[in-house]
C-alpha positions as a printed NumPy array, in Angstrom:
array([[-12.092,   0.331, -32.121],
       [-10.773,  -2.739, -31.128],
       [-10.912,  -4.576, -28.038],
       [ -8.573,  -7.223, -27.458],
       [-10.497,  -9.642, -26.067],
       [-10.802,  -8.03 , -22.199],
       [-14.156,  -8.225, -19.947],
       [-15.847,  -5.154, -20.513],
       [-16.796,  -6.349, -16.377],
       [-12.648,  -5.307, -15.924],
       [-13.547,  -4.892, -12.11 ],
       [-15.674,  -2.033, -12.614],
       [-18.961,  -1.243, -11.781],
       [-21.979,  -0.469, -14.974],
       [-21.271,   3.509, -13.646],
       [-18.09 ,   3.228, -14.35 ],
       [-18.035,   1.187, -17.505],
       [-20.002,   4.289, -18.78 ],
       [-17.214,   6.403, -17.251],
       [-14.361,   4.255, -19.271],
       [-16.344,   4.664, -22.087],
       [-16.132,   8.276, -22.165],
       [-12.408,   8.155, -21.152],
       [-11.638,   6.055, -23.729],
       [-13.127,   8.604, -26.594],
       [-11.665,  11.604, -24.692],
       [ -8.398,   9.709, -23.98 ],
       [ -7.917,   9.395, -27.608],
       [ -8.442,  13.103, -28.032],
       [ -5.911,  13.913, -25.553],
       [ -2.989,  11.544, -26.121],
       [ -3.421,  12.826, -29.892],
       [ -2.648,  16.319, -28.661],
       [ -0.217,  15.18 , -26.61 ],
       [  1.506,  13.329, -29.397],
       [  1.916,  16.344, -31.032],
       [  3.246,  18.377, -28.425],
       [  5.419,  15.961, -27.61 ],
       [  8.942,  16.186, -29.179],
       [ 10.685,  13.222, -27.485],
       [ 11.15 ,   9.697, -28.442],
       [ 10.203,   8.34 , -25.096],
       [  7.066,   9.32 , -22.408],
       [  6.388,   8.891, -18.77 ],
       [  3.737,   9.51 , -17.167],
       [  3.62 ,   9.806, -12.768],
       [  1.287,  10.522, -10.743],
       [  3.148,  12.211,  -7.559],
       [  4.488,  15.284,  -6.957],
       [  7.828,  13.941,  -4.694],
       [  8.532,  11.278,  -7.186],
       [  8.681,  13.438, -10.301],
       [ 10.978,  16.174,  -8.28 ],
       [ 13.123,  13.406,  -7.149],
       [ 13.303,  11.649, -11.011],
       [ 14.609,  15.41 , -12.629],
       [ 17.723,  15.407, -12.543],
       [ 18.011,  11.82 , -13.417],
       [ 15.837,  12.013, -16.688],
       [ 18.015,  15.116, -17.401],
       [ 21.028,  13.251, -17.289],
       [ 19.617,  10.152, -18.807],
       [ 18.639,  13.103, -22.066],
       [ 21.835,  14.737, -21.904],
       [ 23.41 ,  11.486, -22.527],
       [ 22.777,  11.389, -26.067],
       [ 20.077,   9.115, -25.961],
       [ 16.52 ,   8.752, -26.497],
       [ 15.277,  12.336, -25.041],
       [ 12.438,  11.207, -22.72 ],
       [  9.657,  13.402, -21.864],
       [  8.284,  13.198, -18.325],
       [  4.55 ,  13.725, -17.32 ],
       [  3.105,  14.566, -13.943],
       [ -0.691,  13.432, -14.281],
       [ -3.097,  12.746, -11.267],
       [ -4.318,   9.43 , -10.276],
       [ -7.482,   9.29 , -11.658],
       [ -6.451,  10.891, -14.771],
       [ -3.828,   8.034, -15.185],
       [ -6.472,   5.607, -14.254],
       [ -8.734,   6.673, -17.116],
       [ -6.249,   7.199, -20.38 ],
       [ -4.173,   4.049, -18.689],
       [ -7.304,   2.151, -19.217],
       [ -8.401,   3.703, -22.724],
       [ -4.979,   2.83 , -23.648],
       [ -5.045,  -0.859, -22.792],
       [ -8.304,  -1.34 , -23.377],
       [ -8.261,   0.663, -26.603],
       [ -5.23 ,  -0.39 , -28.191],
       [ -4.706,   3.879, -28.554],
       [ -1.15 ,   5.01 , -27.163],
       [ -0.051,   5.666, -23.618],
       [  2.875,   6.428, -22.164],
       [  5.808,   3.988, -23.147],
       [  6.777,   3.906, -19.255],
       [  3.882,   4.33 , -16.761],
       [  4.585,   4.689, -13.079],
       [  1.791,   3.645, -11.428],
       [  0.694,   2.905,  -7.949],
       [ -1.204,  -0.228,  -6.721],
       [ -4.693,   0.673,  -7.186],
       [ -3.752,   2.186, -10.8  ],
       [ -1.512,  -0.815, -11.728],
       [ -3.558,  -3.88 , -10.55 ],
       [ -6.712,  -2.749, -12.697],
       [ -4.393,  -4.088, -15.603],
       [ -5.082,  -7.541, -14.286],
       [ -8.588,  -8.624, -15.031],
       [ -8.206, -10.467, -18.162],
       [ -6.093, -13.093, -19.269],
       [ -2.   , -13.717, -19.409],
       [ -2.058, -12.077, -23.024],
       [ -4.692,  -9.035, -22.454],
       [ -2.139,  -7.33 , -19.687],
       [ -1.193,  -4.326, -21.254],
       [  2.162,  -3.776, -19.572],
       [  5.027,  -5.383, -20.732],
       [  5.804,  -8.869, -19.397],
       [  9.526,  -8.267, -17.806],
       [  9.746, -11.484, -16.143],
       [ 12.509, -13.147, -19.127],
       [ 14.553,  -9.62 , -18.798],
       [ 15.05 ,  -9.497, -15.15 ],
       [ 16.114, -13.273, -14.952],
       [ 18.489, -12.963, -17.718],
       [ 20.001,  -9.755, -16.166],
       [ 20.066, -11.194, -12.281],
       [ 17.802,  -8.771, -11.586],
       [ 15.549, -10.789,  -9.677],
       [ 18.336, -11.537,  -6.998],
       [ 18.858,  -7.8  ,  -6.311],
       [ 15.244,  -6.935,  -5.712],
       [ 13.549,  -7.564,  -2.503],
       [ 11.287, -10.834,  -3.268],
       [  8.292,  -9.201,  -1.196],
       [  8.501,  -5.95 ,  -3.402],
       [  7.651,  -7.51 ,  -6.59 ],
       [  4.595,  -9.681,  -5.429],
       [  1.909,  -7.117,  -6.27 ],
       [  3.034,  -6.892,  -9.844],
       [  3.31 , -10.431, -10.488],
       [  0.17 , -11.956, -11.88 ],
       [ -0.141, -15.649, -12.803],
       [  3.471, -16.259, -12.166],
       [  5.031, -12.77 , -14.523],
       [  6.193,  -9.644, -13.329],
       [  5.106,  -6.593, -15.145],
       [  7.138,  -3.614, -13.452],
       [  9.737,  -2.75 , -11.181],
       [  9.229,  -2.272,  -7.604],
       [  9.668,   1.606,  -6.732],
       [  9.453,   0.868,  -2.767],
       [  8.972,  -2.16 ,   0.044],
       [  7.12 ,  -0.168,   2.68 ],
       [  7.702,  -2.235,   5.896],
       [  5.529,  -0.815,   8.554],
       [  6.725,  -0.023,  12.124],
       [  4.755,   1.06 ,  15.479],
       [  5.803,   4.706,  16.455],
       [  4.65 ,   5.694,  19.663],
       [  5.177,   9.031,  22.059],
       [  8.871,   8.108,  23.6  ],
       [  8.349,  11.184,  25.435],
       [  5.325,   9.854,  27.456],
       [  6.418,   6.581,  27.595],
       [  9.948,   7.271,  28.858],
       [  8.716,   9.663,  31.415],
       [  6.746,   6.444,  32.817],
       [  9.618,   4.082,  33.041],
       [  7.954,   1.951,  30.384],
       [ 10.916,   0.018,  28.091],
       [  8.997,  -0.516,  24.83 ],
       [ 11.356,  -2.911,  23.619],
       [ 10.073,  -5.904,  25.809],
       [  6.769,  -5.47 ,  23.753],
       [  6.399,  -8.215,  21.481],
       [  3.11 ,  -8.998,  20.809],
       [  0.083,  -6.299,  20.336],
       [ -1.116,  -7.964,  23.785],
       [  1.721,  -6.726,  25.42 ],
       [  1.455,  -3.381,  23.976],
       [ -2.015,  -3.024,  25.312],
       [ -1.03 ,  -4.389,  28.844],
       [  2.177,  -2.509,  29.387],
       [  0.532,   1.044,  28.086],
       [ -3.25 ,   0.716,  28.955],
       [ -2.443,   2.247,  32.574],
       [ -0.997,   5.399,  30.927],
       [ -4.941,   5.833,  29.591],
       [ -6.055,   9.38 ,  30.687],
       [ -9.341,  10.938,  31.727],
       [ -9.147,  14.509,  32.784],
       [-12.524,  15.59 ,  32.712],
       [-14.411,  12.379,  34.23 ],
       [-16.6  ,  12.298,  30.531],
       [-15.824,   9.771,  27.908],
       [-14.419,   8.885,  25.848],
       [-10.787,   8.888,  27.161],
       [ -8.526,  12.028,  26.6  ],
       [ -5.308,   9.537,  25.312],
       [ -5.396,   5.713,  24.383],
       [ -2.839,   3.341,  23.571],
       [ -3.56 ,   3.08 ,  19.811],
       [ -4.513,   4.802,  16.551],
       [ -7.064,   2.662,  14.66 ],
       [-10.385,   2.554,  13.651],
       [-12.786,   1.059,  11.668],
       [-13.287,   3.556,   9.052],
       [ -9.178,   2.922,   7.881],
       [ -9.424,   0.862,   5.571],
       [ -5.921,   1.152,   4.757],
       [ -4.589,   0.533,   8.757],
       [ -7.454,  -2.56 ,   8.668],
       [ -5.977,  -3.972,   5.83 ],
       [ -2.593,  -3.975,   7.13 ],
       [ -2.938,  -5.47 ,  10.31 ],
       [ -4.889,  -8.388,   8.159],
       [ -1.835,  -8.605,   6.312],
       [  0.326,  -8.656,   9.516],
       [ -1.417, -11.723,  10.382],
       [ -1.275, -13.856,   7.149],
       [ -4.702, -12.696,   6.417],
       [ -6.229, -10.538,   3.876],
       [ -9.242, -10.21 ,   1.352],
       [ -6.489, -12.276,  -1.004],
       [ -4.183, -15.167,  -0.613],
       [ -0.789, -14.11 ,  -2.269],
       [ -2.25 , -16.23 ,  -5.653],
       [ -5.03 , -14.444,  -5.674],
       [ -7.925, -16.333,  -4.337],
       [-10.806, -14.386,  -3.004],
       [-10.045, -15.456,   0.847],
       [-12.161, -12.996,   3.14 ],
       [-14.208, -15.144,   5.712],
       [-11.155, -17.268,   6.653],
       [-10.571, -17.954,  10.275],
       [ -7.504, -16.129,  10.284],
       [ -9.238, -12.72 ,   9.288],
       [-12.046, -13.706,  11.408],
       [-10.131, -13.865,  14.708],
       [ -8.18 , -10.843,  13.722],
       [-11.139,  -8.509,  13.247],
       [-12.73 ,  -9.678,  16.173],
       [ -9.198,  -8.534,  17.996],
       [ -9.35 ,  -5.497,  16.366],
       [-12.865,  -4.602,  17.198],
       [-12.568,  -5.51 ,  20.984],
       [-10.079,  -2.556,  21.224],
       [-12.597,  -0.532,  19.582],
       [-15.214,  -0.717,  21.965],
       [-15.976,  -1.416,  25.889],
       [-14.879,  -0.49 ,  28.933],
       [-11.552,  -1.583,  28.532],
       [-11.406,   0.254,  24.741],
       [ -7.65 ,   1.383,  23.498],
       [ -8.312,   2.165,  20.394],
       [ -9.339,   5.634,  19.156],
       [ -9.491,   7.683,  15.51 ],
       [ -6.632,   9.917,  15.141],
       [ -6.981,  10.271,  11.087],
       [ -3.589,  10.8  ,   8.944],
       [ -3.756,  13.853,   6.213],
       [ -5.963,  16.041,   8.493],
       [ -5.402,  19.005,  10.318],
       [ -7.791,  17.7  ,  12.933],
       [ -5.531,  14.715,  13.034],
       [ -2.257,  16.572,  13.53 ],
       [ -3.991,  18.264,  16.38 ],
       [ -4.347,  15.082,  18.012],
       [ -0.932,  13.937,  17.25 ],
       [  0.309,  16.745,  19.335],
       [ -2.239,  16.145,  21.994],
       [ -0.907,  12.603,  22.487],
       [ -4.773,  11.594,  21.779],
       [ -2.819,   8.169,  21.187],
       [  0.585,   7.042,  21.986],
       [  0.914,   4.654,  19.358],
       [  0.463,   4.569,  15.106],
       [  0.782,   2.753,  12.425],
       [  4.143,   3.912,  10.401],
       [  5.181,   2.86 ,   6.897],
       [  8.672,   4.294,   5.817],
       [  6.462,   6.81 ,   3.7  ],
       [  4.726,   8.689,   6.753],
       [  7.791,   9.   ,   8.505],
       [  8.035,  11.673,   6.283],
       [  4.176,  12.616,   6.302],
       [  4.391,  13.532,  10.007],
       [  8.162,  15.179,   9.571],
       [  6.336,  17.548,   7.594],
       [  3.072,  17.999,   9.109],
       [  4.195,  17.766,  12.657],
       [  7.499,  19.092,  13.215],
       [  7.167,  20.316,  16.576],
       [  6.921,  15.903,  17.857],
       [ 11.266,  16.031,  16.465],
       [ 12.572,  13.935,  19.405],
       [  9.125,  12.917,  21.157],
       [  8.495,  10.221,  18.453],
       [ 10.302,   6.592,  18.245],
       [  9.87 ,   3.482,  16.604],
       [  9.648,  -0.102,  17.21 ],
       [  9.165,  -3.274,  14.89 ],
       [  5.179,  -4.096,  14.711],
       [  3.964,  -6.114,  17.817],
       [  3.031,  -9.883,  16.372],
       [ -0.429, -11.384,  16.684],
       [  1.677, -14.227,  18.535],
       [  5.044, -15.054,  19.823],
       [  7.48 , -14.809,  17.186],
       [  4.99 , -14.013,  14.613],
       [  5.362, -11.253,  12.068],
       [  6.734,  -7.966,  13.352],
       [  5.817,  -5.818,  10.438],
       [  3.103,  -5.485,   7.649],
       [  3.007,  -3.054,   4.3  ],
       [  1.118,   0.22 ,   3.35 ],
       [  1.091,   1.431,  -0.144],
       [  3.818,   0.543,  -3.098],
       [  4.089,   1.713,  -6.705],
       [  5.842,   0.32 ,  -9.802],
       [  7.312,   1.599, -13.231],
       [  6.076,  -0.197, -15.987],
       [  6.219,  -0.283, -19.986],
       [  3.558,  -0.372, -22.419],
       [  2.79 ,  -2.921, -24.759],
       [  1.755,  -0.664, -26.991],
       [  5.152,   1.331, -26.403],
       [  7.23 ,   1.079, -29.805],
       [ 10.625,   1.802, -28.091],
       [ 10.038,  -1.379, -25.449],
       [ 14.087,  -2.197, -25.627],
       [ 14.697,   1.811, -24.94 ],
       [ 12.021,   2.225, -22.456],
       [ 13.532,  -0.637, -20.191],
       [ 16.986,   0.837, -20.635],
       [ 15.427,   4.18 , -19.372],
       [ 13.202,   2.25 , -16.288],
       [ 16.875,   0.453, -15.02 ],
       [ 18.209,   4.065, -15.297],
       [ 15.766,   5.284, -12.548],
       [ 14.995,   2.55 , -10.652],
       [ 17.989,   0.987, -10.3  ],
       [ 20.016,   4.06 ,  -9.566],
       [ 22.06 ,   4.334,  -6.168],
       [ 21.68 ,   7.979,  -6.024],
       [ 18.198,   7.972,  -7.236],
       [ 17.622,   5.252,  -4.414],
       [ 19.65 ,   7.698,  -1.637],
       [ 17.571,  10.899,  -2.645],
       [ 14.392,   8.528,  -2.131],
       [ 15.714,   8.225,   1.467],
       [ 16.55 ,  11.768,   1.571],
       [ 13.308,  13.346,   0.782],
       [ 10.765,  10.745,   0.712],
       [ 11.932,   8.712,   4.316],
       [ 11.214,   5.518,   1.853],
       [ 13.412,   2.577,   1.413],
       [ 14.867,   1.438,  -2.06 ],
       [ 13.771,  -1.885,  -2.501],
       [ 17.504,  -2.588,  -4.973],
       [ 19.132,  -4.874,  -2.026],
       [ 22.388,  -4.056,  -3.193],
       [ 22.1  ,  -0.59 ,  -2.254],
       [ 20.993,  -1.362,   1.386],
       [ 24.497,  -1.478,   2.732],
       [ 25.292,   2.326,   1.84 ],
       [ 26.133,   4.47 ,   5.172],
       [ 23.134,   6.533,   4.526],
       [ 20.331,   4.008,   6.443],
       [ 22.809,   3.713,   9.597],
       [ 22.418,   7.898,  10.131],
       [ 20.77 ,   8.659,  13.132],
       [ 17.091,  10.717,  12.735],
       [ 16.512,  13.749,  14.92 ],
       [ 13.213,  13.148,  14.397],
       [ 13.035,   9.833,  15.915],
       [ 14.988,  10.075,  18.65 ],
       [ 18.231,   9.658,  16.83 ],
       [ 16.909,   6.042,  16.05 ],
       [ 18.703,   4.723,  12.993],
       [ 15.485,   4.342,  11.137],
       [ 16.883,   3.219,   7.817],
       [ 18.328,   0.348,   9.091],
       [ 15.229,  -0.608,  11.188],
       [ 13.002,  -0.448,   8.109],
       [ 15.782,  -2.306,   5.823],
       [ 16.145,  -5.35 ,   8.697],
       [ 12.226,  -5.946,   8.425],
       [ 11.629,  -5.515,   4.747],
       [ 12.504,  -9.483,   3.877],
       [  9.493, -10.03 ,   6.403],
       [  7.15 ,  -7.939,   4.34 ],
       [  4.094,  -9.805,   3.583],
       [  3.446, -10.518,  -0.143],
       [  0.273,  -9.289,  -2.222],
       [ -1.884, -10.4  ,  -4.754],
       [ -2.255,  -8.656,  -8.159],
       [ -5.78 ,  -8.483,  -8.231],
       [ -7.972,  -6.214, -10.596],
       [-10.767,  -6.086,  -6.887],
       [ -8.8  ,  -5.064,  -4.055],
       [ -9.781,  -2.157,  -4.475],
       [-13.305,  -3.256,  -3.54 ],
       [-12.482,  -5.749,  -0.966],
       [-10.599,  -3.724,   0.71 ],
       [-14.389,  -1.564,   0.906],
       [-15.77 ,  -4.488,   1.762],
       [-13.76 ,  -6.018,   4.582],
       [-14.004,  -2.367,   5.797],
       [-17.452,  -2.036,   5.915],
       [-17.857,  -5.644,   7.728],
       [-15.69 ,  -4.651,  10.804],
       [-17.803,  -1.493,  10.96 ],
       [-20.756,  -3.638,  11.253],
       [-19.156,  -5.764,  13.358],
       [-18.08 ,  -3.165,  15.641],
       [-21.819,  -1.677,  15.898],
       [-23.301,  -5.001,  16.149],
       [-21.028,  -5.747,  19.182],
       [-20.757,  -2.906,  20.804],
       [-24.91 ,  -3.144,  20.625],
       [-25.129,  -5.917,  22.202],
       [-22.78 ,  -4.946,  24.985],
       [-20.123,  -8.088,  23.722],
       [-16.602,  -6.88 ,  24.348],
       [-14.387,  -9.985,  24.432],
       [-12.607, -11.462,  20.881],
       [-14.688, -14.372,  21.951],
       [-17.521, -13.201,  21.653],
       [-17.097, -10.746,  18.655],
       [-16.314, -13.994,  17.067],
       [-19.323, -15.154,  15.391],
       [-20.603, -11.573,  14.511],
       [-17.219, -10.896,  12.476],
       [-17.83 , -14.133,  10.763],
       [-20.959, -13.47 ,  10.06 ],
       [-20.31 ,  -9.807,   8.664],
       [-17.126, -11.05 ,   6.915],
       [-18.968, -13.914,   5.045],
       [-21.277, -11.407,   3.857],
       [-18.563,  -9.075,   2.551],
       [-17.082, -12.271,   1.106],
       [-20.167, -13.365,  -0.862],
       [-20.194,  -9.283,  -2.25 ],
       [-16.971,  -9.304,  -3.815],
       [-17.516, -12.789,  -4.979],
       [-20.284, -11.546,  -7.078],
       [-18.453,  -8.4  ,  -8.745],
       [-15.334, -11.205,  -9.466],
       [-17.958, -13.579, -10.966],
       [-19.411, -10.96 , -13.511],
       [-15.975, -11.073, -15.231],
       [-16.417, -14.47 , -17.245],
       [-12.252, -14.974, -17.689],
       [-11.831, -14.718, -13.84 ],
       [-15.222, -17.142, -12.842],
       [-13.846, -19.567, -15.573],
       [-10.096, -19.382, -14.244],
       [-11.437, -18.831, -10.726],
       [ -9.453, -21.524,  -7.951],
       [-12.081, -19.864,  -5.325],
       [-12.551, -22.272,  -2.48 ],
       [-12.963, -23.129,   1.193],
       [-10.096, -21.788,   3.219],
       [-11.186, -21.495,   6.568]])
């Protein structure tokens, strides 16, 4: 078998260069079956549930057409992960259109320019004015070294909701917040203790250091991040710094509002309902997460744009995106993009994304369509669409990087040890949480610097340097 010139490194660790080994001999097996099985001219492989529902009817219209018949797939994450990457890797088949989300799609981006092994669409969207109707933010974690390599399913701008029902019932006007200091000095009296013990019975916000996810995006709220948006490794920079040693002082202290109320958990849901916070972090995607899991908050719920680190700073972050892409080894590249404009440039496909999924297209010229202005029962009768659509040009963009996967781990593990270390030593103030995040986040730093430096393309290409 031949490789095409990739770092066997690819991001991953020995354990599971052993496991991509075995993936790539079983992936063969399976894709062979497959191939046999398979009676269309086109595949597609996705890895969620929703997604493939919503994408039915259009793939049945696309092969009732005349066309190409395409033949969908519904395969899990980790599944797609491992015959993606025997595919690439491998120079064996795949899919010809792969919709995969970040963590899947950026592992595609540890070699060079020419090793990639999804089709380079950058020439086709410029020559069709493509790149004009898709929100610029949207595209940023599939670009690498300047070239796009798949269409933006989503932008997922990130709001605050927060309990309207308490909040209102206090006289509070959440719209004066601007910054996440205001939040925490207009709602920190609405703290309750019922029983005398500790901790509190309801704080102002849902975060904690174990969310790596909700970590990640307040880094990105603040023009932080393990990455800048070309990719350089970027994790002890002041910027991150101060922010984690914000983050952490609402973590811990006497004056701590900041608790764990964990998404996609019973236990969580509980909490929810308890109003063990008043306030969450809320891409367009959970909107629909907590329609479903809590129902019974219809009405109590609202939203507001993202409190900034600063005056007129940044009122929204992202959580989560996925993209449709083709393979290079597809043989039916011309068809396959034919089929991915189909989808993913669709109005209705874009309005039933809204419909079911609470997420936002990210095709610009679909924005305008009555459907984003409709008031949600859910949230108050807010016109969440249009919220969501006003901050997605704000969205802050993302590196296509093979490691953020583990720098993400690693930034997460360095506020937890910043937060123990702190809370310790009984230092409560961002001041003085200062030099133990730095300390913790150089650390984590020097870690992921290490994996990235095993992969001899990336230490040779690397523009790594001093951005504090």
């Amino acid at each position: 078998m031949k490789f095409r010139g990739l770092p066997l490194g690819y991001a991953l660790s020995p354990g599971a260069l052993v496991m991509l080994v075995l993936a790539v001999c079983s992936g063969i097996a399976i894709i062979a079956l497959d191939s046999r099985e398979e009676s269309g001219e086109l595949s597609m492989w996705t890895f969620a549930q929703p997604h493939y529902d919503i994408y039915v009817p259009e793939v049945n219209n696309w092969n009732s057409s005349g066309k190409p018949i395409v033949d969908m797939h519904l395969i899990g994450r980790q599944v797609m992960d491992r015959r993606m990457l025997g595919g690439f890797l491998g120079d064996v088949p795949t899919a010809d259109l792969l919709e995969a989300e970040r963590a899947t799609a950026c592992l595609a981006f540890a070699g060079p320019l020419d090793a990639v092994g999804f089709v380079d669409i950058t020439d086709r969207l410029e020559a069709e004015g493509l790149l004009d109707a898709i929100n610029g933010p949207a595209l940023s974690p599939w670009t690498f070294e300047g070239r796009i390599f798949g269409i933006p399913h989503d932008v997922h701008p990130v709001m605050l909701a927060y309990r309207a029902d308490i909040t209102e019932a206090a006289g509070i006007d959440m719209s004066e917040v601007e910054t996440w200091d205001d939040l925490y000095r207009v709602l920190a009296p609405l703290q309750q203790r019922t029983d005398n013990g500790d901790p509190m019975d309801r704080y102002v916000m849902s975060l904690w250091d174990s969310e790596s996810d909700m970590l990640e995006t307040l880094l990105l709220q603040a023009d932080g991040g393990a990455f800048t948006e070309t990719g350089t490794l970027a994790i002890d920079r002041n910027v991150n710094v101060t922010a984690v040693a914000n983050m952490v002082s609402w973590m811990i202290g006497p004056n701590r509002v900041a608790t764990h109320v964990p998404e996609f958990s019973p236990t969580g849901d509980q909490l929810k309902l308890d109003g063990h916070a008043l306030c969450y972090l809320m891409p367009d995607w959970m909107c629909n997460v907590w329609r479903r899991n809590v129902p019974t908050l219809e009405g109590k719920v609202k939203l507001i744009p993202l409190p900034a680190w600063e005056p007129g700073g940044r009122r929204t972050s992202v959580w989560g995106g996925s993209m449709l892409g083709i393979a290079r080894t597809s043989t039916n590249q011309d068809t396959a993009w034919e089929f991915a404009k189909h989808l993913y440039l669709s109005e209705e496909l874009a309005l039933q994304l809204y419909r079911a999924g609470d997420i936002i297209t990210p095709i610009q010229e679909h924005w305008d369509n009555p459907i984003f202005n409709e008031p949600d029962d859910y949230f108050g009768g807010q016109r969440k669409g249009r919220m969501y659509i006003d901050l997605a040009p704000d969205v802050p963009l993302r590196a296509a990087t093979p490691y953020f996967k583990q720098a993400r781990g690693a930034v997460q593990n360095a506020v937890s040890r910043t937060r123990e270390e702190a809370d310790k030593l009984s230092l409560y103030t961002p001041e003085e949480i200062e030099p133990i995040a730095r300390k913790h986040l150089e650390q984590a730093h020097a870690e992921v610097a290490t994996i990235i430096n095993g992969n001899a393309f990336l230490r040779e290409n690397s523009n790594e340097g001093d951005l504090r």
